[in-house]
KOLLOKE-48182 format. One line per 10 residues: their letters; for each residue x, y negated, z negated of C-alpha. Coordinates in nm, 3 decimals. Layout:
! KOLLOKE-48182
a	X Y Z ~ ...
***
This chain:
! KOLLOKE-48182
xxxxxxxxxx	-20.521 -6.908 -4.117 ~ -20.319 -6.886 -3.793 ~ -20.039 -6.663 -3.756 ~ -19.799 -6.687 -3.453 ~ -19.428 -6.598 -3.424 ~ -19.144 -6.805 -3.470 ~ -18.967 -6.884 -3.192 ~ -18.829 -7.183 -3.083 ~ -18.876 -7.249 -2.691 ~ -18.616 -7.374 -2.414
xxxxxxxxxx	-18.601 -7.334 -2.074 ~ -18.339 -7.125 -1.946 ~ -18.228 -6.984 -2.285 ~ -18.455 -6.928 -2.604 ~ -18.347 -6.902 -2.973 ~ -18.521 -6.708 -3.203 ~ -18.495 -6.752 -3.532 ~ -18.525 -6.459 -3.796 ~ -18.581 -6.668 -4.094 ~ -18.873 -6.951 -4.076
xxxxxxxxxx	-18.833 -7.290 -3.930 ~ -18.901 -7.653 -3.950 ~ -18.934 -7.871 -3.627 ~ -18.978 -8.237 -3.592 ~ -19.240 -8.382 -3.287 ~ -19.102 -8.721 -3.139 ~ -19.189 -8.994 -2.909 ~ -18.939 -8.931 -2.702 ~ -18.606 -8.739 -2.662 ~ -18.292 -8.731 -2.893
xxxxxxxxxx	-17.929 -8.700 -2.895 ~ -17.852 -8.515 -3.203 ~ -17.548 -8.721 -3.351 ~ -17.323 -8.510 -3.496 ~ -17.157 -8.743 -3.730 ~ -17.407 -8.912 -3.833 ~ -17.623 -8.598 -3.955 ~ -17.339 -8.518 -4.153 ~ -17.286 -8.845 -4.281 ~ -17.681 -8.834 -4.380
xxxxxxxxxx	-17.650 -8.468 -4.535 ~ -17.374 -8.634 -4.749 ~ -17.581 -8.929 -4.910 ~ -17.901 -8.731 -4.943 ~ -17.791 -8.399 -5.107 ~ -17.424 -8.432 -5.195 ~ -17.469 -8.159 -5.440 ~ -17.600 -7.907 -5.236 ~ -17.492 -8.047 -4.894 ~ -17.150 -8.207 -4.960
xxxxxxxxxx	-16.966 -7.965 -4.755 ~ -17.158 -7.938 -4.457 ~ -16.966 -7.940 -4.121 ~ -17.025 -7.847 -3.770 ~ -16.900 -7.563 -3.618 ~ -16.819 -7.406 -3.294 ~ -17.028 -7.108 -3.214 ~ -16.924 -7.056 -2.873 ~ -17.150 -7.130 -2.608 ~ -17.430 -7.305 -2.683
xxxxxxxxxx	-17.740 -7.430 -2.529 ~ -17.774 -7.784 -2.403 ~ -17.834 -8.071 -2.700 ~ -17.795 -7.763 -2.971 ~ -17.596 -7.824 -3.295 ~ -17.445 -7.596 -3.546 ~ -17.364 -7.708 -3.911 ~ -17.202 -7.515 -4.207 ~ -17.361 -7.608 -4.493 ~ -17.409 -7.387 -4.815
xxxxxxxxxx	-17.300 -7.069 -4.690 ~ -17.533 -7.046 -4.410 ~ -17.513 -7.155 -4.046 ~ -17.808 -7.383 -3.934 ~ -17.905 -7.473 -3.582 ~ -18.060 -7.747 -3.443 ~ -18.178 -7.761 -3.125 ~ -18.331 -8.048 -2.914 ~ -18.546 -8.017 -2.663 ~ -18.679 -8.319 -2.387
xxxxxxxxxx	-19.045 -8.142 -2.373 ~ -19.360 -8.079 -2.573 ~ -19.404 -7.803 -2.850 ~ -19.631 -7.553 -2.645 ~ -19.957 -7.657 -2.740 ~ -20.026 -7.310 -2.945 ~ -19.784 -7.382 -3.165 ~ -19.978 -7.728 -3.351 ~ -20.276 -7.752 -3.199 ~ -20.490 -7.530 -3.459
xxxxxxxxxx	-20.300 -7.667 -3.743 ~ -20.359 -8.064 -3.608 ~ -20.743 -7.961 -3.585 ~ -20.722 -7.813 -3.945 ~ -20.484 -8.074 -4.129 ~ -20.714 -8.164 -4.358 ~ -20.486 -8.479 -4.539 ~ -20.407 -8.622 -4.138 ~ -20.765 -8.691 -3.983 ~ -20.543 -8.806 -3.708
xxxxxxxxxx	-20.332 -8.530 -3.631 ~ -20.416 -8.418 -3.317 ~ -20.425 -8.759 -3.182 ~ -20.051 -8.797 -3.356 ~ -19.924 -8.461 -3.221 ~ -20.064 -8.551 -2.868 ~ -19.804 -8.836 -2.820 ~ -19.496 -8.609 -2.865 ~ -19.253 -8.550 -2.533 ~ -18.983 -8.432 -2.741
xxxxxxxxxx	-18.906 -8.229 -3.030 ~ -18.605 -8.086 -3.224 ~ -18.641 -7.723 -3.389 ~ -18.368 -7.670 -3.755 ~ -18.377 -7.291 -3.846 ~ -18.095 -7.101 -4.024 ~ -17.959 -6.847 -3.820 ~ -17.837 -6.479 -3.917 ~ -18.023 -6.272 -4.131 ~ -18.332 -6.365 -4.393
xxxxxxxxxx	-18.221 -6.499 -4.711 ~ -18.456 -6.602 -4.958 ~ -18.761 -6.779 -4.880 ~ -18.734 -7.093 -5.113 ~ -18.343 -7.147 -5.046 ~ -18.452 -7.130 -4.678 ~ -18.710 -7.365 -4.744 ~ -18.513 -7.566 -4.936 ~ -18.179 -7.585 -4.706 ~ -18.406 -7.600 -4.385
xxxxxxxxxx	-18.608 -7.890 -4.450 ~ -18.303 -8.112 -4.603 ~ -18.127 -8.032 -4.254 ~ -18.408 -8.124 -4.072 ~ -18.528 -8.398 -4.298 ~ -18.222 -8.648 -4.256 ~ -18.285 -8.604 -3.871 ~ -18.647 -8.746 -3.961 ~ -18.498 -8.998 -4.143 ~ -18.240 -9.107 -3.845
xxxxxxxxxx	-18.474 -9.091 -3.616 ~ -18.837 -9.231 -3.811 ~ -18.984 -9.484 -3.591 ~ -18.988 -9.242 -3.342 ~ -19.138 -8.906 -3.568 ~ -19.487 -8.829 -3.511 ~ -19.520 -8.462 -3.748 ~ -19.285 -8.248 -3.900 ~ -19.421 -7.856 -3.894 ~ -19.312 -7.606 -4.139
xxxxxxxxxx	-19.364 -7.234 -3.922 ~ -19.336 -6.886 -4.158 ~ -19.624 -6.683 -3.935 ~ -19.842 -6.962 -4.048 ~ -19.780 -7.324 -3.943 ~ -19.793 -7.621 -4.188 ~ -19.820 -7.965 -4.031 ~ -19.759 -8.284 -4.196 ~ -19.767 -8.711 -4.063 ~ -19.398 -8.777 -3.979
xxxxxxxxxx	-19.328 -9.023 -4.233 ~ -19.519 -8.785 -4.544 ~ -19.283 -8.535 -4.414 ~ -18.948 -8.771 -4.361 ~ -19.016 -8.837 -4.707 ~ -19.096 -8.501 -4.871 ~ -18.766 -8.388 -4.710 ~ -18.561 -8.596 -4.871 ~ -18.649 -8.433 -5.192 ~ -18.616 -8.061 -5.034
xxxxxxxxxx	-18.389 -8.002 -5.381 ~ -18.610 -8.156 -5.626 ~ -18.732 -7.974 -5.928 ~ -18.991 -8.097 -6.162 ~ -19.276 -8.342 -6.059 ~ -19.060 -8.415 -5.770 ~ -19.065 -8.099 -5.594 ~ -19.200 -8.090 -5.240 ~ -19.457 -7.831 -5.264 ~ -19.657 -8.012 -4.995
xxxxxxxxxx	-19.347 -7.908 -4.714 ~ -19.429 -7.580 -4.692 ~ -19.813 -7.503 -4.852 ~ -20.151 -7.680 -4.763 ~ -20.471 -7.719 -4.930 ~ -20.807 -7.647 -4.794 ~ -21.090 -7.813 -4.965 ~ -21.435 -7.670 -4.913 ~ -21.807 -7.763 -5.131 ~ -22.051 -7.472 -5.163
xxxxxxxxxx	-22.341 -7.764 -5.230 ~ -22.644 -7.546 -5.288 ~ -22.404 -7.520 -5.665 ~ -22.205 -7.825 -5.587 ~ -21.879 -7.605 -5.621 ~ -21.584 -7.752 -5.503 ~ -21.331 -7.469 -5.378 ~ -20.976 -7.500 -5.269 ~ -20.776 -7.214 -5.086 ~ -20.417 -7.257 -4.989
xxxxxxxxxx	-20.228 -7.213 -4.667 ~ -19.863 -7.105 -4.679 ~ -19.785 -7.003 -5.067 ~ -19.846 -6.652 -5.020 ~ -19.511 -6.651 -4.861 ~ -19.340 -6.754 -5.153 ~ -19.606 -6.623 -5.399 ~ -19.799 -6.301 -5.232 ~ -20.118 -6.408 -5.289 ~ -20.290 -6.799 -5.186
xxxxxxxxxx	-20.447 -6.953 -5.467 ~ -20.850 -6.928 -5.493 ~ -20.946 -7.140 -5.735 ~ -21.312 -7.375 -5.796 ~ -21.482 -7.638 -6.019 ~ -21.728 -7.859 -6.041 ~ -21.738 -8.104 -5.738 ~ -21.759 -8.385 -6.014 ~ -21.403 -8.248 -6.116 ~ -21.254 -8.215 -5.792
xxxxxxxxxx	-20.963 -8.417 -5.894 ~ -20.888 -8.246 -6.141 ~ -20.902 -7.869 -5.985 ~ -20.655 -8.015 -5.696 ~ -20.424 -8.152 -5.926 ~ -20.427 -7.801 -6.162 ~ -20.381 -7.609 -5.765 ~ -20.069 -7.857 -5.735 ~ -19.888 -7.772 -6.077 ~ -19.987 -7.385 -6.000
xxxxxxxxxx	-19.834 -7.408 -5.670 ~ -19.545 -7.571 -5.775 ~ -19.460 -7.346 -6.030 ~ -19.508 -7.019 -5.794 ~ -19.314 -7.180 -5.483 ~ -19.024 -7.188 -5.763 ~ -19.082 -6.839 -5.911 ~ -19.238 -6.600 -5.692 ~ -19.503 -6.379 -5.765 ~ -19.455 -6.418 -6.166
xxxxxxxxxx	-19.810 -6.457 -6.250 ~ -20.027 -6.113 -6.395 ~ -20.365 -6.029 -6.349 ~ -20.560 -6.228 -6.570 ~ -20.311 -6.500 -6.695 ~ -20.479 -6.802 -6.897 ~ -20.389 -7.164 -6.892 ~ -20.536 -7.423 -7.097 ~ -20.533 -7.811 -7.133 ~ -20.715 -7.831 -7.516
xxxxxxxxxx	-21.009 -8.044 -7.491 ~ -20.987 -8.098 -7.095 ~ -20.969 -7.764 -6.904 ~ -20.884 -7.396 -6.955 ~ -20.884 -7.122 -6.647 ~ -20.771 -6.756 -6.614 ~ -20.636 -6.630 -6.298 ~ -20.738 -6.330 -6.145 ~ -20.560 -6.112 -5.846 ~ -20.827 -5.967 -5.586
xxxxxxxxxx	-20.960 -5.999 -5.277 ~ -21.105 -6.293 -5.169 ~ -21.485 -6.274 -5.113 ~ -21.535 -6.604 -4.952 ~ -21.220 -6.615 -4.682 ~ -21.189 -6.242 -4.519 ~ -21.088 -6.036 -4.783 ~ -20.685 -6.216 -4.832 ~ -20.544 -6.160 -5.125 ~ -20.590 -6.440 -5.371
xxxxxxxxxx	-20.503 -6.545 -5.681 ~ -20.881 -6.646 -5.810 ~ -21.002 -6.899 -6.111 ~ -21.290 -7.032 -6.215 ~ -21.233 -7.409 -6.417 ~ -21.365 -7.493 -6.705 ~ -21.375 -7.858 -6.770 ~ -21.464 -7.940 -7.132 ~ -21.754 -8.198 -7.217 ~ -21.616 -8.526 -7.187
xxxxxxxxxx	-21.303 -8.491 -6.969 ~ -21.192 -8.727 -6.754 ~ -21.236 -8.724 -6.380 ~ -20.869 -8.700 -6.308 ~ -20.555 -8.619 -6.508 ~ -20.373 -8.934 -6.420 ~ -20.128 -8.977 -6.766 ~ -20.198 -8.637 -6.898 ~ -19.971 -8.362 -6.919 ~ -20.015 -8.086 -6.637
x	-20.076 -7.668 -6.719
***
């Protein structure tokens, strides 16, 4: 994993951000439009965006926005030059669902940092508020977005339109919520067993812990969908899960989690489980219920 600090670049001034932020890589430069981000926060989220409004917070840096919007100020700021190249390149080389992505990330000249500024609030309603803010800029701006790059320490990256899209659903609960924003998986086969393992990126700032978990290669499918629903449900919880908490799935799977340190990837703390897939499961879960 690669851990860097989050700071948001510009040229004669630079804006830090205490809590983490999401920034958008584009073809080419913008002109954020005022009205019509407001307009967009509107349709999108009306329930938890519906009284966003810009804001004058003195003097501000050149192309930078500031929006009231559920209690908390959030900036954007636009900038007519690349991301510095530490800042995506590891995560393009390691985005394991864009084989493309440092090819994509390559062709940005522009790009557009969203971060809510003041003091740290908590990490999934900054998650949450963050993306939505930035996400309707995706939107406005789509033909043009290459990634969008959630940064806590660690950097997720996602394809432009993946992440336009995920945005839009920044408030989503249920089978709709945009896990994928702000976590990663990273799929690995030990093939002298033909293991499949899958650590995560990112959750162990929402959760503590990254997730650990393994199957059968044969069952890969259904090990990444039983990571999703665990993510999921510790993105929206926190650290809730004990030491040695057991799910089952009759007649498909059944796993218990255990908290230690990962043996395989440095010694991180992990949240570790071996599946069991019953006798005649299917290869995927497609039309079952999830753990």
């Amino acid at each position: 994993m690669h851990y860097q600090p989050v700071v948001a670049r510009a040229h004669a001034n630079e804006v830090k951000f205490l809590n983490p932020t999401a920034t958008i890589l584009l073809e080419q430069p913008v002109t954020i439009d005022k009205a019509g981000l407001l307009r967009a926060l509107h349709h999108f989220h009306p329930r938890h965006c519906g009284d966003a409004i810009v804001v004058d917070e003195g003097i501000l840096p050149p192309n930078c926005v500031h929006i009231k919007v559920a209690g908390q100020t959030v900036a954007l700021h636009a900038f007519p030059s690349m991301l510095p190249e530490d800042q995506w390149r590891y995560s393009a080389e390691e985005a394991c669902n864009w084989p493309n992505a440092v090819a994509g990330c390559q062709r940005h000249r522009a790009h557009v940092v969203v971060g809510i500024v003041g003091p740290t609030i908590d990490k999934l309603a900054c998650a949450r508020l963050t993306s939505a803010v930035a996400g309707v800029l995706a939107v406005a701006h789509l033909p043009i977005v290459l990634a969008g790059l959630w940064q806590d320490g660690i950097t997720i990256l996602t394809e432009g339109r993946r992440w336009a899209e995920l945005s839009t659903q920044a408030f989503s609960q249920g089978e709709g919520f945009p896990a994928a924003l702000w976590t990663c998986l990273l799929s690995f086969t030990e093939h002298d067993t033909q293991t499949a393992i899958i650590l995560t990126v990112g959750l162990g700032r929402f959760a503590q812990l990254e997730l650990e978990f393994e199957a059968p290669v044969k069952h890969q499918k259904i090990l990444i969908e039983q990571c999703n629903n665990v993510i999921a449900y510790l993105v929206q919880n926190g650290p809730v899960l004990p030491d040695k908490a057991s799910f089952a799935i009759p007649k498909v799977v059944h796993f218990t989690v255990f908290q230690r340190a990962s043996e395989r990837f440095g010694g991180i703390g992990v949240y570790a489980a071996k599946l069991v897939i019953m006798d005649g499961a299917p290869l995927d879960m497609q039309g079952r219920n999830h753990v």
